[in-house]
C-alpha positions as CSV (number, residue, x, y, z in Angstrom):
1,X,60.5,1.2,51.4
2,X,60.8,3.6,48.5
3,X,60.6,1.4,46.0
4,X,57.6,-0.1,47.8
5,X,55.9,3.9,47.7
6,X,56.9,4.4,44.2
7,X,55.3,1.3,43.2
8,X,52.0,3.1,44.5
9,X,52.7,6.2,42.5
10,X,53.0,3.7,39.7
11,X,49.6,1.8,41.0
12,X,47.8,5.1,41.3
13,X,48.7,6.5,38.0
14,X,47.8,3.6,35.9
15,X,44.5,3.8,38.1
16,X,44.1,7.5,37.2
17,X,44.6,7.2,33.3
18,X,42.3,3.6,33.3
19,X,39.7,5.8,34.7
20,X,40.1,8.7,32.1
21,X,40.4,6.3,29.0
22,X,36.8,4.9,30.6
23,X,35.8,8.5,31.1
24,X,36.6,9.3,27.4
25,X,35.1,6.2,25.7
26,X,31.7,7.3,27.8
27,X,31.8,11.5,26.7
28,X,32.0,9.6,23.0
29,X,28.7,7.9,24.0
30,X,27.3,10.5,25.8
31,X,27.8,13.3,22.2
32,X,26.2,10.1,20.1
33,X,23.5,9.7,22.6
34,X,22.7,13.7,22.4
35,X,23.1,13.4,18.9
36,X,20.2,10.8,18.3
37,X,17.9,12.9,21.0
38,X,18.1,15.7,18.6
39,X,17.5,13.8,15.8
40,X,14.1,12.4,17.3
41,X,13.5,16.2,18.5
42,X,13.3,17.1,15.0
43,X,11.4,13.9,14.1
44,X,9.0,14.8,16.3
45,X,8.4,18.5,15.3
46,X,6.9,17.1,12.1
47,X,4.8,14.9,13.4
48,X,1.1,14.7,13.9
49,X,-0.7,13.8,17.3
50,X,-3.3,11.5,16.3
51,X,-3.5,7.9,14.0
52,X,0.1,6.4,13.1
53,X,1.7,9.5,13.0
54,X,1.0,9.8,16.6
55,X,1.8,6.7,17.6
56,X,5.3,7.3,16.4
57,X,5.6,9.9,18.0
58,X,5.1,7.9,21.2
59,X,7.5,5.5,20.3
60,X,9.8,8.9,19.7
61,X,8.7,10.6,23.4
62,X,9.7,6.9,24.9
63,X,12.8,6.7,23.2
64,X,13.6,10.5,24.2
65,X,12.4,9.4,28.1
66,X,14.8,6.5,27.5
67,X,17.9,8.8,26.2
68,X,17.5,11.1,28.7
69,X,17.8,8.2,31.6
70,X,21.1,7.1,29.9
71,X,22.3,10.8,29.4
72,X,21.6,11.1,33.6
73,X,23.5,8.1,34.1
74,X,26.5,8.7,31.5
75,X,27.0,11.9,33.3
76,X,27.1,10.2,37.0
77,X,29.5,8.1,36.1
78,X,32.1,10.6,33.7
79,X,31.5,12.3,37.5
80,X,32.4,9.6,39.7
81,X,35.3,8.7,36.7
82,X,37.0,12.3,36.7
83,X,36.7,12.5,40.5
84,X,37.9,8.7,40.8
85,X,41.3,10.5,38.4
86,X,41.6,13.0,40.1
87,X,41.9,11.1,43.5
88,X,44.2,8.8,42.5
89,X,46.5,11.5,41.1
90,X,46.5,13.2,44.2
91,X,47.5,9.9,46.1
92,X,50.3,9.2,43.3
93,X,51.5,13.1,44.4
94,X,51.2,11.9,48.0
95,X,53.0,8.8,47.8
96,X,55.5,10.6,45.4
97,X,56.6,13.1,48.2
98,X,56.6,10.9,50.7
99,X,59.1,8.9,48.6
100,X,61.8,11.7,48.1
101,X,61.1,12.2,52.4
102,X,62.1,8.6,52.7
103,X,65.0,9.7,50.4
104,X,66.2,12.7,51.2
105,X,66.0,11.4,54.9
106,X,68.3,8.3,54.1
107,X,70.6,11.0,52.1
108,X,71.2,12.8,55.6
109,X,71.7,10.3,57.6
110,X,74.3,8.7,55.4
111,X,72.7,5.9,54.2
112,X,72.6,6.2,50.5
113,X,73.5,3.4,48.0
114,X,73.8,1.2,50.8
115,X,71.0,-1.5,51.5
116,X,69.4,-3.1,54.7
């Protein structure tokens, strides 16, 4: 039985630190993402309204509509990722305790070292 809970500690860890390596790659793409958007911000400072130079500055205002979609759904997801962490390190903690229970139960009642 303990070996069975500690194998879920194990599970839930590895679960935990998948979920921040997933986290991490997307805060990357989130910085490069707010990077480029304040690139085009500036781009579009120095750019005129009408003829060509306005519409590039439509094709700028799309592609800041278009950032700002990914930046909402980058930031749902690093959510749902640090939350997803966080709840699978509390579960590890969980099945960790109840291991050393199991344990310390088994220590009282004389049955360590010996199997069943």
């Amino acid at each position: 039985a303990t070996i069975k809970l500690l194998s879920g500690v194990l599970a839930h860890r590895e679960n935990a630190d998948r979920m921040d390596s997933s986290r991490q790659q997307l805060e990357t793409e989130r910085k490069d993402v707010h990077a480029a958007q304040g690139r085009i911000s500036e781009h579009l400072r120095v750019r005129g309204h009408g003829g060509p130079e306005g519409d590039l500055r439509q094709r700028y205002v799309y592609e800041l509509d278009v950032m700002h979609n990914r930046l909402t759904n980058l930031d749902n997801e690093i959510r749902r990722l640090r939350d997803g962490a966080y709840s699978a390190r509390r579960a590890a903690a969980a099945r960790g305790l109840a291991a050393e229970a199991g344990v310390r139960r088994r220590r009282r009642r004389g049955e360590h070292g010996r199997r069943r």
